[in-house]
MMTF fields as JSON, N, C-alpha, C and O atoms, coordinates in Angstrom:
{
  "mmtfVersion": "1.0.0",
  "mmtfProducer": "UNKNOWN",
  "numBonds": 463,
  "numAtoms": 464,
  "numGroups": 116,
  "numChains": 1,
  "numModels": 1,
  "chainsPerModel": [1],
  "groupsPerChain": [116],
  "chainIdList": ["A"],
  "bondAtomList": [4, 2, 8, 6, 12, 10, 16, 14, 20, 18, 24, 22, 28, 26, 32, 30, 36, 34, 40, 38, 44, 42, 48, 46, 52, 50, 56, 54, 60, 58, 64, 62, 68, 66, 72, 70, 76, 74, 80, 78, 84, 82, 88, 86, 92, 90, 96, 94, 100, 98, 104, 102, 108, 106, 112, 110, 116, 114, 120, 118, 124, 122, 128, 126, 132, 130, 136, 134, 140, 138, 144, 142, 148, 146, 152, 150, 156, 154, 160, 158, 164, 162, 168, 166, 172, 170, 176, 174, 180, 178, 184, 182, 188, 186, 192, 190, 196, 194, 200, 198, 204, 202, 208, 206, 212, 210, 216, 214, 220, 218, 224, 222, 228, 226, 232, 230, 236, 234, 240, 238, 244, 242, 248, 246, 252, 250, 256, 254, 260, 258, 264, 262, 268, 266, 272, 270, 276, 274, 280, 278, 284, 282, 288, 286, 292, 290, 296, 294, 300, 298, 304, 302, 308, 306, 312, 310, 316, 314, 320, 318, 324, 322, 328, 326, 332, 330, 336, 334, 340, 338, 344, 342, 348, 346, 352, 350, 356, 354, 360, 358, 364, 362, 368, 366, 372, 370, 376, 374, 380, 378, 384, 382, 388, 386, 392, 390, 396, 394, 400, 398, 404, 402, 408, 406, 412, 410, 416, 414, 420, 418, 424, 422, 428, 426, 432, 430, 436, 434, 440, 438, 444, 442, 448, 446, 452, 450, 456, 454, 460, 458],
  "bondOrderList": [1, 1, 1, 1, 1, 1, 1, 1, 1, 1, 1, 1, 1, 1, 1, 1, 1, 1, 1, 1, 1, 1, 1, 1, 1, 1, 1, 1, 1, 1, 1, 1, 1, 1, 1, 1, 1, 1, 1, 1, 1, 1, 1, 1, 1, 1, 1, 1, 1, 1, 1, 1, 1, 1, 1, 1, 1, 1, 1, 1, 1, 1, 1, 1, 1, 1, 1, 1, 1, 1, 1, 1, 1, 1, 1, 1, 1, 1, 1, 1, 1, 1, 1, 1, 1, 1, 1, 1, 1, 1, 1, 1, 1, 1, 1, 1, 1, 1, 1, 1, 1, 1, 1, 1, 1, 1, 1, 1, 1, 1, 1, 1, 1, 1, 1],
  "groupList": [{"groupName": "UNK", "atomNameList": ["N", "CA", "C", "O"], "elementList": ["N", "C", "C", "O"], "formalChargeList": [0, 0, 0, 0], "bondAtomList": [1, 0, 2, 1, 3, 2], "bondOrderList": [1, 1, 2], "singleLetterCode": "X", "chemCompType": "L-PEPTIDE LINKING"}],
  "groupTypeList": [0, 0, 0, 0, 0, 0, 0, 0, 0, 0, 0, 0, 0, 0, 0, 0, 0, 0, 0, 0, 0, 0, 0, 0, 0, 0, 0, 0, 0, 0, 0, 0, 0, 0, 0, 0, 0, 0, 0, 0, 0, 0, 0, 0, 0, 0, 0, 0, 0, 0, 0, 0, 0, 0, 0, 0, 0, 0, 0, 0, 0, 0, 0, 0, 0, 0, 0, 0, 0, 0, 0, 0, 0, 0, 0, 0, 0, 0, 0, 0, 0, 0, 0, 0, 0, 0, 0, 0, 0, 0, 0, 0, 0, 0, 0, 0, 0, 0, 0, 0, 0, 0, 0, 0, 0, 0, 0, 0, 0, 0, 0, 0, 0, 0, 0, 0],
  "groupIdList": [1, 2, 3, 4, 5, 6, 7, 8, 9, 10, 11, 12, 13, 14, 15, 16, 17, 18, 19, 20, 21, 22, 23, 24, 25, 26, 27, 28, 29, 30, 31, 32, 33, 34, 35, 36, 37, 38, 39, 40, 41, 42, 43, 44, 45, 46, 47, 48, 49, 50, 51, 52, 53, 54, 55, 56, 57, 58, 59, 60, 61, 62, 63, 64, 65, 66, 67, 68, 69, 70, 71, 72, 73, 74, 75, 76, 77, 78, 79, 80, 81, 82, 83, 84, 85, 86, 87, 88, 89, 90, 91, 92, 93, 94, 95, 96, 97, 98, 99, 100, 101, 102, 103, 104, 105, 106, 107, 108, 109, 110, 111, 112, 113, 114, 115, 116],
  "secStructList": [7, 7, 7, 7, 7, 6, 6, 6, 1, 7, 7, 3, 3, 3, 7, 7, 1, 1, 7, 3, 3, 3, 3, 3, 3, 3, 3, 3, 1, 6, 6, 6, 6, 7, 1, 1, 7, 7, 3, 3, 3, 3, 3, 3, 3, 3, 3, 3, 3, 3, 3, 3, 3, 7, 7, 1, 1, 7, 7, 3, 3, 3, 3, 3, 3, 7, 3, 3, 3, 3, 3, 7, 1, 1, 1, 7, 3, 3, 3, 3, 3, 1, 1, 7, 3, 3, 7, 7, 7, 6, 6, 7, 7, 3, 3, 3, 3, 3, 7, 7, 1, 1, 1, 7, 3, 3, 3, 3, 3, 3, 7, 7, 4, 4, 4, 7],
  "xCoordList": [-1.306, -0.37, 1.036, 1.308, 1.974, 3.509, 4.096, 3.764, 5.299, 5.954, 7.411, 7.569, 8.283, 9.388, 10.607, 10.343, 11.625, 13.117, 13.793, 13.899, 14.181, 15.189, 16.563, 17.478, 16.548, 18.037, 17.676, 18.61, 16.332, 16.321, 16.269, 16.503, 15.998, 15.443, 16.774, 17.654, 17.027, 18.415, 18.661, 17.74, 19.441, 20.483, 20.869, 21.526, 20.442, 21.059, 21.966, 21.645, 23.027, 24.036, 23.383, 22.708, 23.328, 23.147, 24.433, 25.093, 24.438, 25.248, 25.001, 23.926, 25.637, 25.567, 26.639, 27.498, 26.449, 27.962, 27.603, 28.507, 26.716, 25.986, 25.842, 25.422, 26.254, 25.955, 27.258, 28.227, 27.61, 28.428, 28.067, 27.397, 28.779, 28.382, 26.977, 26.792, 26.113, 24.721, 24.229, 24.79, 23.415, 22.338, 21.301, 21.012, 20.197, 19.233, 18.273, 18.414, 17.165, 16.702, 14.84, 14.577, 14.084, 12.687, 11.655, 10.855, 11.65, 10.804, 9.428, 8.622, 9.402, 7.424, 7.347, 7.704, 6.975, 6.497, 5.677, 4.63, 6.025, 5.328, 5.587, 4.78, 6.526, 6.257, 5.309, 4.808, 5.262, 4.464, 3.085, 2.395, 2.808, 1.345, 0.8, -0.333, 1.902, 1.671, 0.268, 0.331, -0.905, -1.692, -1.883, -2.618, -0.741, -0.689, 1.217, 1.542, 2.012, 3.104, 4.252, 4.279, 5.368, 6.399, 7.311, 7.591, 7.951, 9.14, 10.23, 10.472, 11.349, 12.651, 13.18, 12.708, 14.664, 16.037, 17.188, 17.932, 17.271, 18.975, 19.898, 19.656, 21.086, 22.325, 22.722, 22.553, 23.834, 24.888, 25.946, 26.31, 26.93, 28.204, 29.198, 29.057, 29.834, 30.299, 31.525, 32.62, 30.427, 30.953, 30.283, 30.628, 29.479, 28.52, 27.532, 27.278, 26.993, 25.417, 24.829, 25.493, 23.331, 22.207, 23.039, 24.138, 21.857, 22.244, 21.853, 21.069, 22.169, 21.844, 20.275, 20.439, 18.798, 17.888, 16.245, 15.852, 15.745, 13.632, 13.318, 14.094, 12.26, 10.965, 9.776, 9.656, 8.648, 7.442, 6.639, 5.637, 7.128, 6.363, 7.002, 8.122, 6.55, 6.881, 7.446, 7.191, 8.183, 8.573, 8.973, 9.675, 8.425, 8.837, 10.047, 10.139, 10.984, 12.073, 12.175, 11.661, 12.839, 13.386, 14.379, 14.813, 14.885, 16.365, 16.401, 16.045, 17.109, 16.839, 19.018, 19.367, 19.75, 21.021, 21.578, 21.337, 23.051, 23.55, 23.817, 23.003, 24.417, 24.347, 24.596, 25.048, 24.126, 24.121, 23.478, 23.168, 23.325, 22.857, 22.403, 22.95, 21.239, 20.049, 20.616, 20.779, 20.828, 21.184, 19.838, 18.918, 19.766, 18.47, 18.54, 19.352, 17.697, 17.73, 18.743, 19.361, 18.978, 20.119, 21.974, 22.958, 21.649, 22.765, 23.329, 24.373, 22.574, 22.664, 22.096, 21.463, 23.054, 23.129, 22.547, 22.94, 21.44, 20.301, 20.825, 20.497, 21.503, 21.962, 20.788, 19.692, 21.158, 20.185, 21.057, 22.284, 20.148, 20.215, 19.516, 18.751, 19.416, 18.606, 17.558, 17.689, 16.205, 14.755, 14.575, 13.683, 15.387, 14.702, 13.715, 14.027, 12.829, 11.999, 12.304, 13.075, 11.93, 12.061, 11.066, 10.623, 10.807, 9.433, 9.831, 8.821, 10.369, 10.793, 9.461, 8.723, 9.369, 8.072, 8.333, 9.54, 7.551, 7.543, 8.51, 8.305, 9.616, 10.488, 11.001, 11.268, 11.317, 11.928, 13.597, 13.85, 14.604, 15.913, 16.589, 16.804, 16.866, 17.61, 18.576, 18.441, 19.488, 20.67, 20.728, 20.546, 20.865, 21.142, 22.657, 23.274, 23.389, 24.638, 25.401, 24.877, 26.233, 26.517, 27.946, 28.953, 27.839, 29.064, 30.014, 31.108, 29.614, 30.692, 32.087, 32.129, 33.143, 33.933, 34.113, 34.919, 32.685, 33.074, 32.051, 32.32, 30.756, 29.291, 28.769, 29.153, 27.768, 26.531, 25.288, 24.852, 24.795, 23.517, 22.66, 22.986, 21.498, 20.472, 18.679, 17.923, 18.648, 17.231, 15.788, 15.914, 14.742, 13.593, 13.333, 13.946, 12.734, 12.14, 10.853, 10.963, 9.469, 8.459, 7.981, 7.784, 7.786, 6.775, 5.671, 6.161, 4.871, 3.816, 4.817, 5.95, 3.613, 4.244, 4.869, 6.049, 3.571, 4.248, 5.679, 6.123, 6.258, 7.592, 8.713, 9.854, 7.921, 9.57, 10.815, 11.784],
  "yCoordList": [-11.074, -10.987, -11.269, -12.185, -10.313, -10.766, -10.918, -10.328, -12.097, -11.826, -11.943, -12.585, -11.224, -11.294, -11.544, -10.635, -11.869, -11.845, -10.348, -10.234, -9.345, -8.408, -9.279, -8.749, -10.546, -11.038, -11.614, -11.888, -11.777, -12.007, -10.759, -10.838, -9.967, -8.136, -7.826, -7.63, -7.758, -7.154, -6.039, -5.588, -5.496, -4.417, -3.802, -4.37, -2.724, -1.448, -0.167, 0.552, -0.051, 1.181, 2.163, 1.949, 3.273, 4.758, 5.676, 5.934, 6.043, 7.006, 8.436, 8.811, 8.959, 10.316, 11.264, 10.749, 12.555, 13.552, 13.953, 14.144, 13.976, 14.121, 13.216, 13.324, 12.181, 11.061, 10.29, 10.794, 9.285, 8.236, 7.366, 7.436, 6.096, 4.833, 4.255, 3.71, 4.411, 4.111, 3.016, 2.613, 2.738, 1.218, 1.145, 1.61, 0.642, 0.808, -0.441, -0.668, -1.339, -2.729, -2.125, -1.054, -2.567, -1.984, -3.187, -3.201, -4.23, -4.834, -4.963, -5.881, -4.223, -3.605, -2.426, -1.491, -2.266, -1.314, -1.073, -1.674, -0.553, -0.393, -1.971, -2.395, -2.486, -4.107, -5.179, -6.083, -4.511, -5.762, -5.083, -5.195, -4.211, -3.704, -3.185, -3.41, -2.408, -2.026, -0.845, -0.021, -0.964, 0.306, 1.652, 2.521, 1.611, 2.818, 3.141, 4.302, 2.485, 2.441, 2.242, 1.459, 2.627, 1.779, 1.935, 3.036, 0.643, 0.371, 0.069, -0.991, 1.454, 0.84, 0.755, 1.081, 0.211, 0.02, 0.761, 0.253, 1.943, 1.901, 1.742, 2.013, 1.271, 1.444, 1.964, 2.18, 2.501, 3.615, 3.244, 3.527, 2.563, 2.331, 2.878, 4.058, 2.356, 3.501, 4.592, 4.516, 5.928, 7.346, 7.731, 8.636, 7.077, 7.603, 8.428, 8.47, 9.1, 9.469, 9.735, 9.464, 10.391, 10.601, 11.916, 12.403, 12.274, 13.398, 14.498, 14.112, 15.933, 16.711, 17.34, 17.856, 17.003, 17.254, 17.496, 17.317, 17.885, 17.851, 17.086, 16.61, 16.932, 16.343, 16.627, 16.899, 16.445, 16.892, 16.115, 16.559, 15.191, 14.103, 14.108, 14.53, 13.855, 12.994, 12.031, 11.155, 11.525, 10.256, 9.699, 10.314, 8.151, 8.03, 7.085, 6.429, 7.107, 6.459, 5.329, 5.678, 4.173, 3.209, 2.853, 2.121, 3.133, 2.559, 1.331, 0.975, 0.457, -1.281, -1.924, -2.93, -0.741, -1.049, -0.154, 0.407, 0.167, 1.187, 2.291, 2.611, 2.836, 4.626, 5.875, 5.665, 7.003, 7.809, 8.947, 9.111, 9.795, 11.2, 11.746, 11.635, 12.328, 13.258, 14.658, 15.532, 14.798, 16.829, 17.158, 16.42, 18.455, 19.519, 20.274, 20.011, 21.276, 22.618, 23.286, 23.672, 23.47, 24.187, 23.94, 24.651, 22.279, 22.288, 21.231, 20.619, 21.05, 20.781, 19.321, 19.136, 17.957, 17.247, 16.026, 15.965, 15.356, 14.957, 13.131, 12.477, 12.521, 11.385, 10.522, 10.796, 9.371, 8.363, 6.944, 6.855, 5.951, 4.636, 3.578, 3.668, 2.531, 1.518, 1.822, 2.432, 1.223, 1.365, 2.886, 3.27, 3.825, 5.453, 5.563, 4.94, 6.227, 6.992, 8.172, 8.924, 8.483, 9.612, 10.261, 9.464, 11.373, 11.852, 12.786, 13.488, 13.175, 14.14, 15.224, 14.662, 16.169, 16.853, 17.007, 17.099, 17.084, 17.839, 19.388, 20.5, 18.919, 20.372, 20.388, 21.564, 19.83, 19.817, 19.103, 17.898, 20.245, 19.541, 18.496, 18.773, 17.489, 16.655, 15.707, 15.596, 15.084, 14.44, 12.864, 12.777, 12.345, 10.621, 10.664, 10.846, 10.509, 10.302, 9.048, 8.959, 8.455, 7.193, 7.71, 8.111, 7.639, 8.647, 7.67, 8.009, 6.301, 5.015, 4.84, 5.148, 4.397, 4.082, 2.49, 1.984, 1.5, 0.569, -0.555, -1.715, 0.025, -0.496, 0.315, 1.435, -0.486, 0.256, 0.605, -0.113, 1.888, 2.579, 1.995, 2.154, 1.273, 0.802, 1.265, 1.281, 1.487, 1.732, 1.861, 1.982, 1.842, 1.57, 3.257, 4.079, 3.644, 4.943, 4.563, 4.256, 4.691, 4.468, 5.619, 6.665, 5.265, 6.639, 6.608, 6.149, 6.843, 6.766, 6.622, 7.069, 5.461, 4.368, 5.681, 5.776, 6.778, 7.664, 8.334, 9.07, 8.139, 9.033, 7.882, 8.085, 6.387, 5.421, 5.444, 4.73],
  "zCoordList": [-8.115, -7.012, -7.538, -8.315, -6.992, -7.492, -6.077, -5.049, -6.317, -4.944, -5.851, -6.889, -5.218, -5.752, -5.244, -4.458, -4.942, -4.053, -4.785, -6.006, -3.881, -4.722, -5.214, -5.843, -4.862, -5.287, -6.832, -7.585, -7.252, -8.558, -9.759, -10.965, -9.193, -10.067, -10.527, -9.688, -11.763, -12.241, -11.752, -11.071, -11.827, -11.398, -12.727, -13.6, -12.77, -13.581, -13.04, -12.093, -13.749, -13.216, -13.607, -14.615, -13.135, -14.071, -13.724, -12.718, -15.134, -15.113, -15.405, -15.873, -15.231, -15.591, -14.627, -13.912, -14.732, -14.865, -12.923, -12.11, -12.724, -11.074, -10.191, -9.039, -10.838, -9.944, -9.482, -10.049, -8.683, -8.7, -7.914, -6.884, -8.709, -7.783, -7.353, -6.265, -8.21, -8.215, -9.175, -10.194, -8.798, -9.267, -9.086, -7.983, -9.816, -9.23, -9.929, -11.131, -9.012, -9.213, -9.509, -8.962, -10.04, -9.484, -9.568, -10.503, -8.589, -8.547, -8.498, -8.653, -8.335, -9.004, -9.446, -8.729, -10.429, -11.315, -12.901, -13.141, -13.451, -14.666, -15.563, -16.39, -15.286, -16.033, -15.884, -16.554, -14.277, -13.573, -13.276, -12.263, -14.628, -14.717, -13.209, -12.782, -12.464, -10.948, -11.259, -12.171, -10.35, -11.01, -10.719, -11.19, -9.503, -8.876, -8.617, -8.866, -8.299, -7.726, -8.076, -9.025, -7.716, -8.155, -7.218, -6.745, -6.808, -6.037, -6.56, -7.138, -6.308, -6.744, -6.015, -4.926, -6.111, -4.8, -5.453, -6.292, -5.021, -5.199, -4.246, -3.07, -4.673, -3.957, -4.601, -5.801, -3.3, -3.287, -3.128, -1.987, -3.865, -3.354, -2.091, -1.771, -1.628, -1.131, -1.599, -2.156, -0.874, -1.02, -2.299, -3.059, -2.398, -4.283, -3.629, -2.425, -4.602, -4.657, -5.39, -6.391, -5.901, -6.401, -6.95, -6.688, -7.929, -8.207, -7.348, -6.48, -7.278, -6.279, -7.578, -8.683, -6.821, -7.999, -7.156, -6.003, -8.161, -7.623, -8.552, -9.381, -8.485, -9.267, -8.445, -7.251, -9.721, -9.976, -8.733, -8.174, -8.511, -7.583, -5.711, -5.423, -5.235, -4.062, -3.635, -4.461, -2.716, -2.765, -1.574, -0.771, -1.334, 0.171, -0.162, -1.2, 0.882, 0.604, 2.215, 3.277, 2.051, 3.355, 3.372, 2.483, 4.102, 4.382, 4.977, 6.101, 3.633, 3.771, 4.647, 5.266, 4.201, 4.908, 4.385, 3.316, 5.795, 5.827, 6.325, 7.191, 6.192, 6.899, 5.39, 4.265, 5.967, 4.741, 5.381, 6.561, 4.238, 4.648, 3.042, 1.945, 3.466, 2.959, 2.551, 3.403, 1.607, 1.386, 1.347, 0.995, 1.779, 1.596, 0.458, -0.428, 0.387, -0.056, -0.112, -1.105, 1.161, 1.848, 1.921, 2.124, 1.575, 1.646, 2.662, 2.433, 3.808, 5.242, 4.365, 3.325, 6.007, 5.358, 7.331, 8.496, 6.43, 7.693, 7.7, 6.71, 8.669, 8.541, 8.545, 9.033, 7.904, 7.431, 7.851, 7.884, 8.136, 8.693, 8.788, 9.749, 8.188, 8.652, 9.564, 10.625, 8.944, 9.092, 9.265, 10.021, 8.595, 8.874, 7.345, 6.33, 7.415, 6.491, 5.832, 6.427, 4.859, 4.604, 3.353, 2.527, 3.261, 2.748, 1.605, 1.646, 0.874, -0.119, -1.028, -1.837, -0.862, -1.331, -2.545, -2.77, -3.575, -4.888, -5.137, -4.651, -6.097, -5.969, -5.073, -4.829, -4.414, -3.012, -3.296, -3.269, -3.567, -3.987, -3.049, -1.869, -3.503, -2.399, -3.258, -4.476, -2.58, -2.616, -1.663, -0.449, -2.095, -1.749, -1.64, -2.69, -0.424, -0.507, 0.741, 1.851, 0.499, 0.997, 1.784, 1.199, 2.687, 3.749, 4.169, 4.62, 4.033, 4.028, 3.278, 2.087, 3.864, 2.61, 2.318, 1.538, 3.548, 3.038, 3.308, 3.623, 3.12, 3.332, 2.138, 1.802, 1.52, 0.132, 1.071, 1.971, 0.668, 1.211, 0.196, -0.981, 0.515, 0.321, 0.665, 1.637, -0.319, -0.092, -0.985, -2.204, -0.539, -1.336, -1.847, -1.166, -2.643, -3.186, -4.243, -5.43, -3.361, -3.993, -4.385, -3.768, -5.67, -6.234, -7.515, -8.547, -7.568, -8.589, -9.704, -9.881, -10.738, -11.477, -12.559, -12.897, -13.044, -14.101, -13.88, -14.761, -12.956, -12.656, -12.222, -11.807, -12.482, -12.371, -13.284, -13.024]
}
């Protein structure tokens, strides 16, 4: 059994040329010999986001604080908020973006441990 505080889980920036203003904590996962799962947190600074991207996997996401919005496929952009869900399919392009200029979008994104 692990129990953890997210206020103890370090914090890592990522960077890269698609992204801004991102971090991301993962209190359970592949360290903590998880055997199925993994839970990370990113924040979104505000006005940052994810990269615009797919992957092979699925992923459920929670919105732990904040407001924000979801890009699609398309383009079209699905607002997000505290305690909303969200389900992302395999290949399914999407975008994490933080529409604040002065609150961090927060949230969980669990996904099988091979793709943390």
């Amino acid at each position: 059994m692990i129990i953890r505080s997210l206020k103890k889980v370090p914090r890592e920036r990522l960077h890269g040329e698609e992204m801004r203003g991102v971090s991301r904590q993962v209190p359970v996962g592949k360290a903590e010999k998880s055997p199925n799962f993994s839970f990370r947190v990113f924040t979104l600074e505000p006005g940052g986001h994810s990269p615009f991207h797919s992957h092979a996997s699925e992923h459920v996401n929670y919105i732990i604080s904040g407001k924000g919005a979801l890009k699609d496929e398309k383009g079209e952009l699905h607002p997000l908020s505290a305690g909303d869900f969200c389900l992302v399919d395999p290949y399914e392009k999407h975008q994490y973006r933080n529409l604040s200029e002065t609150e961090a979008l927060v949230f969980i994104c669990a996904v099988m441990k091979q793709y943390e």
